[in-house]
Kinemage of the C-alpha trace (Angstrom):
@kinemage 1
@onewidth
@group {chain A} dominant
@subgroup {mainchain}
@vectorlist {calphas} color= white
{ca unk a 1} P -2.401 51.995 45.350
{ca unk a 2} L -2.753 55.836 44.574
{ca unk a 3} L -6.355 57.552 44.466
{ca unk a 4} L -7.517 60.351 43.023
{ca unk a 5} L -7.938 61.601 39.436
{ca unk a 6} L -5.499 60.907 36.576
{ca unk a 7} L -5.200 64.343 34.610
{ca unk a 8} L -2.458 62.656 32.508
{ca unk a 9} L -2.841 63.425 28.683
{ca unk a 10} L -3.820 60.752 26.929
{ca unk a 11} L -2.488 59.094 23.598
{ca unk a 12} L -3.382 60.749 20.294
{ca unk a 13} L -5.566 59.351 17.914
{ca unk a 14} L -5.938 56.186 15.788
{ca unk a 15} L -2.652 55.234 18.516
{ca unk a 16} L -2.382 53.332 22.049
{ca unk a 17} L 0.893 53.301 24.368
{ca unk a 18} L 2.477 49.919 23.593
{ca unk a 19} L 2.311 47.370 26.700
{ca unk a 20} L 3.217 48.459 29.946
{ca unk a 21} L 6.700 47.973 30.597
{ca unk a 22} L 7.955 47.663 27.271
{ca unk a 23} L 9.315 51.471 25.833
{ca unk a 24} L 9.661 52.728 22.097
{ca unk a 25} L 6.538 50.691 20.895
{ca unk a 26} L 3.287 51.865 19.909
{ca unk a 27} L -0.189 50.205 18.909
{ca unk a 28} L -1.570 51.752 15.463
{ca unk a 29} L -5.269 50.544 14.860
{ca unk a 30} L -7.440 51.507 12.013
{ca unk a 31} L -10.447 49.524 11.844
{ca unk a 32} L -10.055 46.087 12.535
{ca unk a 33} L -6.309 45.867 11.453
{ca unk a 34} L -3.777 47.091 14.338
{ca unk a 35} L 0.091 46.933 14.286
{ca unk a 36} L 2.890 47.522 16.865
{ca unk a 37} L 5.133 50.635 15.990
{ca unk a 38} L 8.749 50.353 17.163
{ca unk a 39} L 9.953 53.959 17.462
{ca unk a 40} L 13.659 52.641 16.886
{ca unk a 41} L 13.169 50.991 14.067
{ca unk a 42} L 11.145 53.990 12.137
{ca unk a 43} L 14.126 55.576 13.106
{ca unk a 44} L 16.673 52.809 11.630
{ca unk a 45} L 14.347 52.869 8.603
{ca unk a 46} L 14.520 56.309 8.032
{ca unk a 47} L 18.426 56.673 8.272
{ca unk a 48} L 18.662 54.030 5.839
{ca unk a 49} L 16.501 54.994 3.585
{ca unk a 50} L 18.533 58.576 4.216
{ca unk a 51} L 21.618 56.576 3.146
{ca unk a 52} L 19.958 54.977 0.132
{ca unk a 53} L 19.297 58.517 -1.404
{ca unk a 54} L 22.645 59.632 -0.345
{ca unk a 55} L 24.231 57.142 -2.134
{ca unk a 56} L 22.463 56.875 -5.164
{ca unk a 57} L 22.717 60.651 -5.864
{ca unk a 58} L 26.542 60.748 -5.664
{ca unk a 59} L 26.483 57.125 -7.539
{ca unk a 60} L 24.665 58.630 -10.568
{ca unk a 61} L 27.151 61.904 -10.330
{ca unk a 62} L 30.692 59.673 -10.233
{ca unk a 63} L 32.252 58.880 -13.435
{ca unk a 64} L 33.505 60.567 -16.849
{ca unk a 65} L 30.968 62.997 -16.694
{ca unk a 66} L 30.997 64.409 -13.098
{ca unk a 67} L 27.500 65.808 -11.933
{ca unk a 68} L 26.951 67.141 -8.371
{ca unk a 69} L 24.734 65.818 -6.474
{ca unk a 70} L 22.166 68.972 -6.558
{ca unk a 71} L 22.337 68.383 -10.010
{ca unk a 72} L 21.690 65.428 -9.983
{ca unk a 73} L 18.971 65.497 -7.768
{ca unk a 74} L 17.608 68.126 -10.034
{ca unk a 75} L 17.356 66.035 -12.549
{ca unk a 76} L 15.390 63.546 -11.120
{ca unk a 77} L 12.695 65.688 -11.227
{ca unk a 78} L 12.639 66.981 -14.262
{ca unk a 79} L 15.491 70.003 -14.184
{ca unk a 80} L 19.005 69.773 -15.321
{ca unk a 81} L 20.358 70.165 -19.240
{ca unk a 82} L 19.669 67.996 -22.031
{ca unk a 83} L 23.155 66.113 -21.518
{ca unk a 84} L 22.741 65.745 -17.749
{ca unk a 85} L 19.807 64.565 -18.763
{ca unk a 86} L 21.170 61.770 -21.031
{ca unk a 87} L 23.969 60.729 -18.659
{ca unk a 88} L 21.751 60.832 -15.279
{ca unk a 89} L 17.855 59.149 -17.069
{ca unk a 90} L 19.417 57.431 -19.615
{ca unk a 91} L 22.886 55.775 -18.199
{ca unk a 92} L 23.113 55.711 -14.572
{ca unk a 93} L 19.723 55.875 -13.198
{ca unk a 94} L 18.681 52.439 -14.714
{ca unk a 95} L 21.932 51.026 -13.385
{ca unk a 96} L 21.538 52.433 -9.882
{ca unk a 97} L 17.882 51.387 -10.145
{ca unk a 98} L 18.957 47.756 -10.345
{ca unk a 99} L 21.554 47.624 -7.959
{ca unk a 100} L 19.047 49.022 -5.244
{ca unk a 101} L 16.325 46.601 -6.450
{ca unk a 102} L 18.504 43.165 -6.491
{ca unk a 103} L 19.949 44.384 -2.658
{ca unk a 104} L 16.229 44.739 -1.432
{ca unk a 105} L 15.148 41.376 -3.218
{ca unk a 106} L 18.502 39.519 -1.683
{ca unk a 107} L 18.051 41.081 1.358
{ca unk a 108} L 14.481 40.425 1.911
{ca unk a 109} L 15.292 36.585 0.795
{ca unk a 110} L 17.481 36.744 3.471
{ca unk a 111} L 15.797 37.717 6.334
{ca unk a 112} L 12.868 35.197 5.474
{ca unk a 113} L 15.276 32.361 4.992
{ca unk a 114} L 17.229 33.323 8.395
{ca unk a 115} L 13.952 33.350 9.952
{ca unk a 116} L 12.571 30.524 8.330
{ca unk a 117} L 15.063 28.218 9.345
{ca unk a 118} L 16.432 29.810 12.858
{ca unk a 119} L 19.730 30.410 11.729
{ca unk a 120} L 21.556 33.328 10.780
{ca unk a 121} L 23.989 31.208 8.079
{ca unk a 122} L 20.751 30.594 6.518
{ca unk a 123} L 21.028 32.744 3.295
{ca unk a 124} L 20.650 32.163 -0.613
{ca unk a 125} L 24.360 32.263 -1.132
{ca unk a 126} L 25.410 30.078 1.451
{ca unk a 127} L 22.490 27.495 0.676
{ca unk a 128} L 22.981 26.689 -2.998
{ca unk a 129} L 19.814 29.286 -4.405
{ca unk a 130} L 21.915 31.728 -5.783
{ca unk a 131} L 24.499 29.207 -7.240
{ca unk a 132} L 21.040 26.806 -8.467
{ca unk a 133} L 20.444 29.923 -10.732
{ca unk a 134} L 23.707 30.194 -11.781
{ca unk a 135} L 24.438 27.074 -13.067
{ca unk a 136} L 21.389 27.109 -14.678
{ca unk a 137} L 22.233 30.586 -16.150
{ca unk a 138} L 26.254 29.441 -17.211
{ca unk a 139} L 24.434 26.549 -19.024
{ca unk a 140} L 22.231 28.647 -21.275
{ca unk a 141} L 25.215 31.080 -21.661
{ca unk a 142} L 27.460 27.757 -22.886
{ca unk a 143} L 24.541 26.789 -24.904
{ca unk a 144} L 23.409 30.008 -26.777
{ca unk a 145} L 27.174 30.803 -27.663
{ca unk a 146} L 27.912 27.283 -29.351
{ca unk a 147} L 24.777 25.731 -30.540
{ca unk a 148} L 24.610 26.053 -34.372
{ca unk a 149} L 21.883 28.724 -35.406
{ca unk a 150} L 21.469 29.886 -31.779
{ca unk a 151} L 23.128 33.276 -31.092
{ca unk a 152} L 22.846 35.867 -28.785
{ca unk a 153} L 19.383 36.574 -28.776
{ca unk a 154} L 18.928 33.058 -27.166
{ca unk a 155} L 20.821 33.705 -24.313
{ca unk a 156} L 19.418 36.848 -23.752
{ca unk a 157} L 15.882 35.399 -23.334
{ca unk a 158} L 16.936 32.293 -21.422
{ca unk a 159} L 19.216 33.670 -19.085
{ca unk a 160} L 17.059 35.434 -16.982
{ca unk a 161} L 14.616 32.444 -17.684
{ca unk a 162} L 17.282 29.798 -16.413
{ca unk a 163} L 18.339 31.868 -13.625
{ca unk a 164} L 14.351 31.233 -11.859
{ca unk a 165} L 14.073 27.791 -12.722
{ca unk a 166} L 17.652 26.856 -11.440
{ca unk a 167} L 17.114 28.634 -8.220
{ca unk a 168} L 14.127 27.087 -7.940
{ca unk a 169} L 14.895 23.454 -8.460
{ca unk a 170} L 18.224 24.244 -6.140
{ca unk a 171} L 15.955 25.485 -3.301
{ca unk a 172} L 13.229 22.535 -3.682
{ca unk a 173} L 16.391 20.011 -3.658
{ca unk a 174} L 17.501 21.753 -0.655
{ca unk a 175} L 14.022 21.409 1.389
{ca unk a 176} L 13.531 18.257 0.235
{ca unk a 177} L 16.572 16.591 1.509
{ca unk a 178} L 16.761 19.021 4.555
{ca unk a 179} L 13.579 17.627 5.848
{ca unk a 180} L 12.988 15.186 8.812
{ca unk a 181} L 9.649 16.120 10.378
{ca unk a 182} L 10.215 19.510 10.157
{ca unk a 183} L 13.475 21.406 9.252
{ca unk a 184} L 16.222 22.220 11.701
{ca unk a 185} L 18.483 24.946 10.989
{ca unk a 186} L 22.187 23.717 11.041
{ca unk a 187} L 20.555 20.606 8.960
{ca unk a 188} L 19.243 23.192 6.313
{ca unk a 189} L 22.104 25.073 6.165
{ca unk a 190} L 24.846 21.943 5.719
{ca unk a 191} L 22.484 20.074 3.016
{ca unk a 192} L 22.574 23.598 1.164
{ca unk a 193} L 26.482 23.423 1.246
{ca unk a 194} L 26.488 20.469 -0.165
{ca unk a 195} L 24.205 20.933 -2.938
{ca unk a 196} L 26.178 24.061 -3.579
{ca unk a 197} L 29.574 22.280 -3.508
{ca unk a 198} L 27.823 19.939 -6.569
{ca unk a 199} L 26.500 23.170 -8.313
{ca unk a 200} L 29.646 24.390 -7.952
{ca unk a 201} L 31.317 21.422 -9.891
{ca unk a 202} L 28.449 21.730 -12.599
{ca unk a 203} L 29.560 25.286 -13.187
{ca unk a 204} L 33.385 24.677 -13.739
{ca unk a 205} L 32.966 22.010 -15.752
{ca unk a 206} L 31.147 23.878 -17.926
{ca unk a 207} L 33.233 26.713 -18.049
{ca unk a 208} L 36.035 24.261 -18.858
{ca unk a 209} L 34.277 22.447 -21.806
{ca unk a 210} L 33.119 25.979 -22.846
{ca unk a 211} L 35.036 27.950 -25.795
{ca unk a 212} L 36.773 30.829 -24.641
{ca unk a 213} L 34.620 33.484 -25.513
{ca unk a 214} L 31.781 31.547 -23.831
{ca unk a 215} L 33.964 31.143 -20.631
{ca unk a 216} L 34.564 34.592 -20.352
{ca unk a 217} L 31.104 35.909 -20.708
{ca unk a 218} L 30.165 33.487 -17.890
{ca unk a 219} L 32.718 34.359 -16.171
{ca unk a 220} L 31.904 38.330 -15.878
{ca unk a 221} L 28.201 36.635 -15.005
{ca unk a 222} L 29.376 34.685 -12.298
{ca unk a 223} L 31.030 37.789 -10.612
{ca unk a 224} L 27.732 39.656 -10.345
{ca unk a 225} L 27.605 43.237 -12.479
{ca unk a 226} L 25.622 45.807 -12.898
{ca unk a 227} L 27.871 46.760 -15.774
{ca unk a 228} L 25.360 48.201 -18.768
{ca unk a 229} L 22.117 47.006 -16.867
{ca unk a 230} L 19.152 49.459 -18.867
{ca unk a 231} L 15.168 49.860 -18.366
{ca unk a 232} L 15.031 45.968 -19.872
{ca unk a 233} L 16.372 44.916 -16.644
{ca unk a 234} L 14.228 47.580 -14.705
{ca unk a 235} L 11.061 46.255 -15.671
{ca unk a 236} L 10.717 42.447 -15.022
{ca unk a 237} L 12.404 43.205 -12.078
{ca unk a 238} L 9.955 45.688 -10.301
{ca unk a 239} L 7.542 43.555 -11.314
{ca unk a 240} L 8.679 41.010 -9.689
{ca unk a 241} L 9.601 43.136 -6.404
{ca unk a 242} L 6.144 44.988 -7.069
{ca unk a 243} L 4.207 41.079 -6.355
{ca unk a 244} L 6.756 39.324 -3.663
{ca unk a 245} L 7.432 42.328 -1.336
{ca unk a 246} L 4.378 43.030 -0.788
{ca unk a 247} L 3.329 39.050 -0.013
{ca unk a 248} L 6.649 38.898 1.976
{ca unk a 249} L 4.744 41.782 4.458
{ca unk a 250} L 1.646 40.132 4.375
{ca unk a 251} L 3.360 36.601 5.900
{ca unk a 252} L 6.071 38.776 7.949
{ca unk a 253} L 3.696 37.881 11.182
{ca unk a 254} L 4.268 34.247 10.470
{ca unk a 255} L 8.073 34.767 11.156
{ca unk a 256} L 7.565 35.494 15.351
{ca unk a 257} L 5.781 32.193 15.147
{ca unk a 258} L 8.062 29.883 13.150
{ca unk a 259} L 11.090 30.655 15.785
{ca unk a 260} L 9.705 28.311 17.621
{ca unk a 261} L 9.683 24.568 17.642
{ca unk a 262} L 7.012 23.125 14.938
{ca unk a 263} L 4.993 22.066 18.096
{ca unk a 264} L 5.205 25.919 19.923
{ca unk a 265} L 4.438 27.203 16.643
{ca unk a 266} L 1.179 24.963 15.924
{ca unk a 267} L 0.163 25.811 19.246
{ca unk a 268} L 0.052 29.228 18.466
{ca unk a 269} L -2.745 28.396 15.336
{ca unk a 270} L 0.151 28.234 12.800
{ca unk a 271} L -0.076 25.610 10.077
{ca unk a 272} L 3.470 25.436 10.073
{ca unk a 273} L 4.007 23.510 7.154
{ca unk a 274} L 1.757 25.865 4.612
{ca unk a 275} L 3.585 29.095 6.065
{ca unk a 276} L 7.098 27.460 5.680
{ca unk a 277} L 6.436 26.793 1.828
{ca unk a 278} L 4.738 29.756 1.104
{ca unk a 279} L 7.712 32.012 2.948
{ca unk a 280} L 10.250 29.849 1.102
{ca unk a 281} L 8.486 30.413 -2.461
{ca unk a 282} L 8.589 34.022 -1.648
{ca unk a 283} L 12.511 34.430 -0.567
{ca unk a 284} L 13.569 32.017 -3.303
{ca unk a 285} L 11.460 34.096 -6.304
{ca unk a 286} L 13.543 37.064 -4.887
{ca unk a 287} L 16.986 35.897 -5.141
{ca unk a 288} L 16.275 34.108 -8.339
{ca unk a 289} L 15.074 37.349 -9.609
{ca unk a 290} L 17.637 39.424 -8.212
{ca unk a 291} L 20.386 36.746 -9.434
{ca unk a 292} L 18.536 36.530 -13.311
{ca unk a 293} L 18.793 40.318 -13.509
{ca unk a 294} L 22.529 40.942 -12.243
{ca unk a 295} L 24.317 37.650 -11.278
{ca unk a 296} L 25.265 36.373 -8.038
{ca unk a 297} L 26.037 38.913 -5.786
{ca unk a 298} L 27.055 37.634 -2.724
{ca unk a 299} L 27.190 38.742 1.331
{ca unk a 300} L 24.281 40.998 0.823
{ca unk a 301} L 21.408 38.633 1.490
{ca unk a 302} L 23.397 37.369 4.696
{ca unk a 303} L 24.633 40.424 5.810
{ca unk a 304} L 21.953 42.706 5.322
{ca unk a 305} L 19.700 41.256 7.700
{ca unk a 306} L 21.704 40.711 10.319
{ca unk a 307} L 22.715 44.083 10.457
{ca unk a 308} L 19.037 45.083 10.505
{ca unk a 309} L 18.239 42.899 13.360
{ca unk a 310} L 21.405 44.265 15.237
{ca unk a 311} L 20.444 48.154 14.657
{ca unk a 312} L 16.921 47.216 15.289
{ca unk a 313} L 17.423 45.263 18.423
{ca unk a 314} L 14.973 42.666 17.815
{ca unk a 315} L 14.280 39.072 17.313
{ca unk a 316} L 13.737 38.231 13.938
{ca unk a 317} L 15.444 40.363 10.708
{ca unk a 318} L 12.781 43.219 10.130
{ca unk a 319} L 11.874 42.866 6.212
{ca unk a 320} L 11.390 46.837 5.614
{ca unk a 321} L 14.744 47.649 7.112
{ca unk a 322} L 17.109 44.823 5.700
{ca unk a 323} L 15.265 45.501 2.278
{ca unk a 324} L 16.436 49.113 2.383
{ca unk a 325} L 19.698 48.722 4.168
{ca unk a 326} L 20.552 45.722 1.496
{ca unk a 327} L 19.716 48.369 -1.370
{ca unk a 328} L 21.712 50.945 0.261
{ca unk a 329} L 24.790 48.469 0.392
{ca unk a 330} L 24.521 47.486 -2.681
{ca unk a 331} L 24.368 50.900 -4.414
{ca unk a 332} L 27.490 51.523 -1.988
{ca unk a 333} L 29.919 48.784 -3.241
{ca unk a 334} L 28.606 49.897 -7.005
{ca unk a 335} L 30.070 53.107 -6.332
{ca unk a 336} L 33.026 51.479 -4.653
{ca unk a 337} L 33.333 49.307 -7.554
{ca unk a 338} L 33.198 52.178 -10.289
{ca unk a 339} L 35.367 54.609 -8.558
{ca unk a 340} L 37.930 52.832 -6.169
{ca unk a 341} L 40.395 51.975 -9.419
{ca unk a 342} L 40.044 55.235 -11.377
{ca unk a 343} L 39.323 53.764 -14.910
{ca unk a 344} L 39.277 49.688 -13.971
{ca unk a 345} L 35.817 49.174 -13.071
{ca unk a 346} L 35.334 46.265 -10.805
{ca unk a 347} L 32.423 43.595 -10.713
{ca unk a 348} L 30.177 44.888 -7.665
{ca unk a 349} L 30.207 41.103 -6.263
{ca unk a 350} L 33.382 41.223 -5.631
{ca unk a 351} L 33.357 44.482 -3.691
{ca unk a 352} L 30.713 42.676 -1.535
{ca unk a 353} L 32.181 39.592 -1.162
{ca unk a 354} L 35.513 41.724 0.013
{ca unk a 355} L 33.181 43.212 2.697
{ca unk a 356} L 30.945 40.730 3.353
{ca unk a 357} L 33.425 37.724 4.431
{ca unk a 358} L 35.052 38.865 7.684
{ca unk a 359} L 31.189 39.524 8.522
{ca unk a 360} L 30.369 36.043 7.743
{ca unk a 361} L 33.960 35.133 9.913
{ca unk a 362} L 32.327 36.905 13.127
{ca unk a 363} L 28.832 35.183 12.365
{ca unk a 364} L 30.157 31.536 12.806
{ca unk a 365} L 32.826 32.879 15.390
{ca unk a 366} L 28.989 34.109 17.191
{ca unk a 367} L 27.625 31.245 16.595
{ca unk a 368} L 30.075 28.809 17.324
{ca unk a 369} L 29.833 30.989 21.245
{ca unk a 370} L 26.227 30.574 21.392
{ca unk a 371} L 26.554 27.026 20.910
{ca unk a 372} L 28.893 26.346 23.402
{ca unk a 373} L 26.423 28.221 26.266
């Protein structure tokens, strides 16, 4: 015991030192709302979102008609000549625009599903969402090109369309069968294997019945571009991003609860079943969305978060940092994809999935370990 007076400053205001004993937090209150700062990951957010600007600048200066990147920046807000203008507003911006949107989205979906089910395998790509709303999207592709009367327009407006409903129906399938009083993680993520390895079928047997300019169009689908993406895919999907982000944030406190067992978790005042669905309608709207506007891109929505959660040191994926780190990655590979060839431009899912697997090789190597303690 010490006596005497304590002339030690004391916090600002509107903040509190986090609890004793635990370093790099803070507690923000205003009003009756209050939230715990951690100082590390403001600072993992920042650098990312550093990165994110980084890479978008020099993504929207690559190509045919080389800008710099102070140009380009320039640009952006409102500087620059009328053809930097053109190239930058016009035909890369949209395209970078999407890439970073669809890696938040898949990113975000990630995390929640990771969380939701307590397992890091747990991501729309390994779990048959992304390929739900591609089979769905292949089918509407087959459709539009060969149905008498129906052209292009048709698949235009359905794709996107098909894309959502087929990622949800795969997801719903997947929770359906993955349940047994609750939903265990390695169950979740093998009944989402299998429904993929059917989905799977469903798409190459439609590619094979398909004519060949069909099966090529669904093809370059299927590899996930951002090839000619424009405003039209801009729109819907901010709108999208603009409604489920911010209800992702709003559950994210659900997440610390739902590591537990169903039991732990109810203890805790959680109706676990009513936060499970609405977290799962949340992350499956995203990668539907994200998979409608650009195709399956793969890795990012199970890589991204784990990387977060790894720079972050924490628990549970943070949402705000694996939604920018996923759009920083996936504005990355673009520019990989565009540039590593010279003039062959490469479908940005397969610059991911080149990335992504020997992280998904350490992840069951990791997990396989932490099962065996």
């Amino acid at each position: 015991m010490s006596s005497g007076t304590d002339t030690r400053p004391g916090p600002p205001a509107g903040a509190r030192p986090g609890p004793a004993g635990v370093p790099g937090r803070r507690a923000l209150r205003a009003g009756r709302f209050s939230a715990v700062l951690r100082v590390r990951t403001a600072v993992v957010l920042g650098a990312c979102a550093a990165a994110l600007v980084l890479a978008a600048a020099v993504n929207m200066g690559r190509g045919d008609y080389p800008i710099a990147i102070t140009d380009v920046l320039a640009t952006l807000f409102g500087g620059g000549d009328a053809g930097q203008q053109l190239v930058v507003l016009e035909l890369r911006l949209p395209r970078t625009l999407v890439g970073a949107l669809v890696g938040g989205a898949l990113a975000v979906s990630g995390a929640i599903l990771q969380s939701v089910a307590r397992n890091p395998l747990a991501s729309p790509d390994i779990i048959g969402v992304q390929w739900g709303a591609s089979a769905a999207a292949v089918f509407v592709i087959v459709l539009g090109g060969g149905a008498a009367g129906v052209g292009g327009a048709f698949a235009s407006l359905g794709i996107p369309l098909a894309a959502l409903t087929g990622g949800l129906l795969a997801s719903v399938a997947v929770y359906v069968l993955a349940w047994r009083r609750g939903i265990q993680g390695f169950r979740l993520v093998l009944i989402g294997i299998g429904i993929q390895a059917v989905l799977v079928a469903a798409v190459q047997w439609l590619l094979t019945v398909a004519q060949i300019y069909q099966a090529a169009q669904a093809q370059v689908w299927l590899n996930g571009s951002l090839n000619a993406r424009s405003w039209n895919e801009v729109v819907p999907l901010s709108v999208a991003m603009a409604v489920l982000v911010p209800a992702a944030l709003v559950l994210v406190h659900l997440l610390g609860a739902l590591r537990f067992d169903d039991d732990t978790a109810r203890g805790l005042g959680v109706r676990v079943d009513g936060a499970r669905t609405a977290l799962l309608l949340v992350a499956v709207g995203l990668a539907s969305a994200a998979t409608a506007a650009a195709g399956p891109i793969a890795f990012i929505a199970l890589v991204s978060p784990q990387i977060a959660r790894r720079l972050c040191r924490v628990g549970t994926p943070p949402i705000g940092v694996s939604l920018v780190l996923g759009a920083a990655l996936t504005v990355l590979s673009d520019l990989i994809a565009r540039t590593a060839l010279g003039a062959v431009e490469l479908p940005v899912g397969i610059v991911t999935a080149v990335l992504g697997a020997p992280f998904l090789l350490y992840l069951l190597a990791r997990t396989r370990q932490e099962a065996r303690r």
